[in-house]
Structures are given as structure tokens and as C-alpha cells.
N, C-alpha and C positions, 0 to 999 in steps of 0.2 A: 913679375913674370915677363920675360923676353918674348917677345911677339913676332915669329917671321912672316914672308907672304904665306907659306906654306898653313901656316897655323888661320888665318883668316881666311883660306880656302878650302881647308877643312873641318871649322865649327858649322855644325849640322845643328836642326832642331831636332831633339830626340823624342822629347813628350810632348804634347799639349796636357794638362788638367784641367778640369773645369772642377767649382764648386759653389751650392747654393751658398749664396752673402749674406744672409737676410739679419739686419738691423733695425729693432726695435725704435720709434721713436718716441719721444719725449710727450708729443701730444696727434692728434691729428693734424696734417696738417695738406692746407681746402686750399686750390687754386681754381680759376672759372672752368676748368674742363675736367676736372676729376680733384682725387683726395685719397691721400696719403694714410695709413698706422705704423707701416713699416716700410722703411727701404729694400725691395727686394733685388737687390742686386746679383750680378755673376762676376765668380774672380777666377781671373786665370791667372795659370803658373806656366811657366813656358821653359820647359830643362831644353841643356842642350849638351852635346856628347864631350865637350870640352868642363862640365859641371859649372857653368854659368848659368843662372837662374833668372828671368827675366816674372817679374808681376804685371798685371792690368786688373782693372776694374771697369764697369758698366755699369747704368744705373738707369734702366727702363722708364721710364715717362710713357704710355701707350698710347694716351692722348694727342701727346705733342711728338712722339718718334712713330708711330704705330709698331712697337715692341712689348712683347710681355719678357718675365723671365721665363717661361718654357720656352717661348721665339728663342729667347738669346740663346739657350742650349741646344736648341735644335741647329742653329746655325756655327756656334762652336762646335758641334760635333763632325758638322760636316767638314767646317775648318781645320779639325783635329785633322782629319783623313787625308786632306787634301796638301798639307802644308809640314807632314813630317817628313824629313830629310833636306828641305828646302834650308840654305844658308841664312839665318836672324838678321846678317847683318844688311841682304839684299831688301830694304825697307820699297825703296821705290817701286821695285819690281814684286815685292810681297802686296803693297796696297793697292797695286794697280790690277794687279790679279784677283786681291777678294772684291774689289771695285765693279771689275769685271761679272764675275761670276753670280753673286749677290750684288744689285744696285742699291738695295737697301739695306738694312738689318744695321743701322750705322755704330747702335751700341756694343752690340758685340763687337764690331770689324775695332771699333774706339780702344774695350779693354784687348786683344790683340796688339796692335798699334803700340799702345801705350806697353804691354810687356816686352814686344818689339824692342823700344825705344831705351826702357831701364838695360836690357841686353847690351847693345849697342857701346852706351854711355859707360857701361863697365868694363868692357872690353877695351874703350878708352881710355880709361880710369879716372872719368871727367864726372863732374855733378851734369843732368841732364842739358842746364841750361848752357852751361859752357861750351857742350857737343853742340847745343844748335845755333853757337854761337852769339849766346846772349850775355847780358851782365847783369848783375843786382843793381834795382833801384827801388827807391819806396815802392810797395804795394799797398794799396789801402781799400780793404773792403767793406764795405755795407753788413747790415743784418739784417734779416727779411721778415717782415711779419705775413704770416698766412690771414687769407680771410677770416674774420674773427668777428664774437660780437663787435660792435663800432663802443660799447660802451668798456672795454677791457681793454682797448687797440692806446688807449693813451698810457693806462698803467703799462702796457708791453715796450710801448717805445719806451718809456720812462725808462726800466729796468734795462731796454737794451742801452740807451743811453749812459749810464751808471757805471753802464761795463766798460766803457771807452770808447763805443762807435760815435763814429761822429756822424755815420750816413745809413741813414734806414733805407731799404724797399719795403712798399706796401704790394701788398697785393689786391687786386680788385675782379668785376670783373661782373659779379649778378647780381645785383642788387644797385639803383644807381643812388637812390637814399640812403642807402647804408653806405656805401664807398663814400658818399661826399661825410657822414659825421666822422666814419674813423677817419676819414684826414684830419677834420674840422678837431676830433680831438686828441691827435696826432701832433699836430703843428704846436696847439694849447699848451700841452704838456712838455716838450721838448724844446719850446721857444722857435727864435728865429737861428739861431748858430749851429744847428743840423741840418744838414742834406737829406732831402726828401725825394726820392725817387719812384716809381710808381710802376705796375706791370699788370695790365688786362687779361695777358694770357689769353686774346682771341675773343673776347667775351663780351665788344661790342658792335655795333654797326659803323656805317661812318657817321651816322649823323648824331645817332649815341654818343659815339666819343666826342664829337665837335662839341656837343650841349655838355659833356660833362667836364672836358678842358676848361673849357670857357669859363665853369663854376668853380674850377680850381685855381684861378689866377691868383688872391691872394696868400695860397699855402704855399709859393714861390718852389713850384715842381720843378727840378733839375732834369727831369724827360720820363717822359711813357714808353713801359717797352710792349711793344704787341698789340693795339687797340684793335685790331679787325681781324679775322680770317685771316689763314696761312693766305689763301690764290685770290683773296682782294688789294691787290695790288693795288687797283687806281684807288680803293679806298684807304689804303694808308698815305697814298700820296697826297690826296685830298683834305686826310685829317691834318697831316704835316703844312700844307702849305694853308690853312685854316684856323690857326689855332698856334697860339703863342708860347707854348710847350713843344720842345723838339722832339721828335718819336724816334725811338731807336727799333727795328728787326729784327728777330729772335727767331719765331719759330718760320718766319717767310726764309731763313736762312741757314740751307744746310750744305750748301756746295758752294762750287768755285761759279758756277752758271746762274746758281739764284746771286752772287755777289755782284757778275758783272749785270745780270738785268736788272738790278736795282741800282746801279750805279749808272748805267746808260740810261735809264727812265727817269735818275732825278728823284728816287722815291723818298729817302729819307735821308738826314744827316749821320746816324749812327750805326755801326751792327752791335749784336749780342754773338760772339763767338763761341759754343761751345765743342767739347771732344766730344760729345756722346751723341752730336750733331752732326757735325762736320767726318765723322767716322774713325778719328783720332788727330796724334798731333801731327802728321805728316801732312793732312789736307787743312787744318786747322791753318797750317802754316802759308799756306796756298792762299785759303780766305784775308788773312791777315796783309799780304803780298800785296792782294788786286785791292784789299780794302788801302793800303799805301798809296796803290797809283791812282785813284778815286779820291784823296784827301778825307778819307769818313774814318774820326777816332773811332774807337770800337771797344767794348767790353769781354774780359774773359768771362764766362759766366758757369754756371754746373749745375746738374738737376738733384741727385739724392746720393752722392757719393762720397765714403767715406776721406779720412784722408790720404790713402792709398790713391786713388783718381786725382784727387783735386792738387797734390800735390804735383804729379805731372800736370797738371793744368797750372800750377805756379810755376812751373820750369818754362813750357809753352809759353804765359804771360810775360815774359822776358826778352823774348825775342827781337820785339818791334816796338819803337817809343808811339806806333799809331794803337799801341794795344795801352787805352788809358785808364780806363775803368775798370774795377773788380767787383765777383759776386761772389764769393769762393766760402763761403759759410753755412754749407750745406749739414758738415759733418757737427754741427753747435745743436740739430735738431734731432740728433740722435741722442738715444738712452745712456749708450756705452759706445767707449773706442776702442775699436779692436785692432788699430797701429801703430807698432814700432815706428818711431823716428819721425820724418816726412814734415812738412808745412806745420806750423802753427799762428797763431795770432797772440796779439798782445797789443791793447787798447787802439783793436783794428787796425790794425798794421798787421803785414803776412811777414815773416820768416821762413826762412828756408835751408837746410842746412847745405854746407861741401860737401857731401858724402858722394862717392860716385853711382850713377844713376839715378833711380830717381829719389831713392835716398828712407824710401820708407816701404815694411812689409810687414803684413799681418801679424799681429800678437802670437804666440807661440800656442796659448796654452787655449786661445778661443779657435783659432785655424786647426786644432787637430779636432776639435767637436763638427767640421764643417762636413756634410753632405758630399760627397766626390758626386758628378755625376758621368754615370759611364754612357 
């Protein structure tokens, strides 16, 4: 298709849709501030008067975003209202406006963004990461085990090991007897030639986490994400500079203002980046930027989304060689997959295809079963 100015002056957004997501998972699945059976996700579909189709996804966490899915609908609707006729391709000026108007609501504003973004990318006729000017390079992500008896947590790593990870996350977080045996038999099970990573999820104090680092030094932890409180700042800096395990921020990180006060404070050596945080990948990209002029490598990371999200969050992970870690194995904890194309893994490794945008849309025949909500 021949594209003039005229024609990129005139693609409008015609619809918003919104629809309930809701993806059964495979088990419960328990982090220190809440717990999972299904992902209840929102997806939008973003038409626009040119018949270019833009997808996003969201994925509530209410503990760690303060979002439900009726939040996100309530706030897509209002979106819906406020943002028909607006040009798709005006990204900066679209996010700076629902920035504006809602300061919060990030998951929603994220699947937004992200249908945004697929928009965009095909308008170009680029794979997403190429629009934002990225290149392919290995990705390699972790598998995550949820809170769990500590006496199953070494047959889990084992099985996820089996699969090809080479790098676990645990989870932890209430229990500090119980967190130290599922390492203890975590580590046992898996040997020493897995990567072990670790995430609180907020779930301790400072002096908790000091006492329980400390007790992890021979499970040879590659870092903790989140040991204290979102607004205990000096206590993560305290656990960080105490403790022979480097801490990375997750939930203390949702903007471009929590990046640069932790990076003028000294607080930690790492972040945890995510879209459904950061409000999508246009601020995502921001965080990543200030985390560049700071020297802090950083993690793409995702809460419960399929691979419709997370593959835009593979596209995103491309961008910046300070974007070094991945968590992107959200969708392995669901029942069933309800998308065409997009991200996949293979013996933890991410792939991702050239398709243009983001390269992946809902299965056909589970998307017409889905709930519209008006």
C-alpha cells in the first residue's frame, strides 16, 4: 500500500473494544501479597477508519498496581469516549494525555499503548521492534515457581529444569522457614549450574530480609527482587548495601520519577521493568533511557499476561542492550493459549517472529466466545 502524507493525516481511531480475558491457570498460583486461579485480564482491540487493527492486553495484579479488572474497564471506557477520532499514530501525544487525565490506572493505559504500538508498527510495515528501533539478540528467560510447599518446590525446579531453563525465580515472601527449605531444596535438586533468582514481593522488613539474605549465601542467589515495601526506600537501600545479594525494584518502580529517585539515592543496582507498570511501552522506554544514563542493567519482567502482552514486552526487551534480564514466562502458567503467532520459547530462549507489529492476535475461535464489554 502506497502511503502519502495525506493518508497518515487521515487514519483516525474508529472503535475502542474492550473484552473480559479471563485465562484459567494451571494451578494457584501464591505470591507474598495475594494469589492467583485465573488471570483476569482486559483486551482491547483498537479499529481504525483506514481497517488497521491494533491489539493490547493488561493484566491486573491489585496488590502490586492497585487495579482490578472492573478498574480496567471502567477506565477503558472512559478511554473509549475520550480518545475516538484521535490520530493512533499520535503515541506521544495519546500517552501524555491518558498520563494526564488518569495518573494511575497503568494497566489499562499498558493494553492501550501496546494496541497503540501494534498500530503504528503496521502502518510501517515493521516488526514492532524494528519501529522502535531495536535488533534481535538472545533473550533468555527464567521460569518462576510460585510459593509452594518448600517439600514439592525441588521436584518443580527439577521439571522446570528438564524443560531447558536454565534460570529459575522463586518466589518468597511469608514464611521465612519455609523460604529458606524451598531454596535449600531448590539448589539440591537442580545442582549448582542453574541460575537462581529470588523475588519477596514486598513481604519483608529490612531487617527480615538482612537475616534472611545472609542465610542464603550459599544457594549462590543472582538477586532479590522487592524485599521491603513499595515507599521503604531507605529500607531497600539498607538491605542492598547490607547484604551480599544485589536487590533489584519492581514494584518501587513505576515511572520515570521513581527511576530517577532511585538512581539519585543510590538505592539499588537493578530495576524490574514492566508494561503494565510503567503504563505501556512508550514510558517503558523512558524508564529504560534514565535507567541507561544511571548504569542500572534492568529486567523486562510481566505479571499474568498472555502471549499477546508479553510479546510486545519482547519487542520492548529489544530496544536497549541495559535491558539485560528476562521474566517473560507468564503465559507457561496458564491452562490454555489463546494466541495466534507472537513470542515463543524454546529451551528458554524467546523467539519472536518479523511479522509487522507485534506479530500476535488472539485465537479466532476462543476471541469470539469473549465477553464485549460495553
Amino acid at each position: 500500500m502506497n502511503k502519502d502524507a495525506a493518508y497518515f493525516s487521515r487514519l483516525k481511531i474508529s472503535d475502542i473494544k474492550i473484552f473480559r480475558f479471563d485465562i484459567p491457570l494451571r494451578e494457584v498460583f501464591q505470591i507474598a501479597t495475594m494469589s492467583l486461579t485465573d488471570a483476569n485480564n482486559v483486551l482491547i482491540k483498537i479499529e481504525t477508519n483506514e481497517g488497521i487493527v491494533g491489539w493490547g492486553e493488561g493484566a491486573p495484579f491489585h496488590a502490586l498496581v492497585g487495579e482490578t479488572q472492573d478498574i480496567t474497564f471502567a477506565a477503558a471506557k472512559e478511554f473509549k469516549r475520550l480518545l475516538i477520532g484521535k490520530n493512533p499514530l499520535a503515541i506521544d501525544s495519546i500517552v501524555h494525555f491518558m498520563d494526564t487525565h488518569l495518573p494511575h490506572n497503568t494497566t489499562l493505559k499498558s493494553a492501550i499503548d501496546i494496541a497503540l504500538y501494534d498500530i503504528a508498527s503496521k502502518v510501517a510495515g515493521l516488526p514492532l521492534y524494528a519501529f522502535l528501533g531495536g535488533e534481535k539478540r538472545k533473550m533468555e528467560t527464567g521460569m518462576t515457581i510460585g510459593i509452594c510447599n518448600p517439600n514439592e518446590a525441588g521436584e518443580k525446579a527439577l521439571a522446570i529444569k528438564n524443560r531447558g531453563f536454565r534460570i529459575i525465580k522463586v518466589k518468597l515472601g511469608l514464611n521465612s522457614e519455609d523460604d529458606y527449605l524451598r531454596l535449600k531444596n531448590i539448589r539440591e535438586a537442580v545442582g549448582k549450574d542453574v541460575v537462581l533468582r529470588i523475588d519477596a514481593n514486598q513481604g519483608w522488613d529490612r531487617m527480615t530480609a538482612k537475616n534472611n539474605l545472609d542465610a542464603y549465601t550459599d544457594f549462590d542467589i543472582e538477586f532479590c527482587e522487592q524485599p521491603c515495601r513499595v515507599n521503604d526506600v531507605s529500607g531497600m537501600k539498607f538491605v542492598n548495601n547490607n547484604t551480599n545479594i544485589p536487590i533489584m525494584a519492581d514494584e518501587s518502580i513505576f515511572s520515570v520519577y521513581n527511576a530517577l529517585n532511585l538512581i539519585n539515592n543510590d538505592v539499588v543496582p537493578y530495576f524490574n521493568i514492566k508494561l503494565s507498570k510503567s503504563g505501556g511501552i512508550h514510558n517503558a522506554i523512558k524508564i529504560a533511557r534514565i535507567a541507561e544514563a544511571g548504569v542500572i542493567p534492568s529486567m523486562v519482567g510481566c505479571m499474568s499476561e498472555t502471549r499477546l502482552a508479553l510479546s510486545a514486552a519482547v519487542h520492548f526487551g529489544l530496544v536497549s542492550p541495559i535491558l539485560k534480564f528476562y521474566d517473560l514466562d507468564s503465559h507457561l502458567e496458564h491452562s490454555i493459549d489463546p494466541i495466534e503467532g507472537g513470542m515463543y520459547i524454546k529451551d528458554g530462549v524467546i523467539e519472536i517472529p518479523d511479522e509487522p507489529g507485534i506479530g500476535a492476535v488472539p485465537e479466532k475461535t476462543f476471541f469470539n466466545k469473549l465477553q464485549e464489554i460495553k
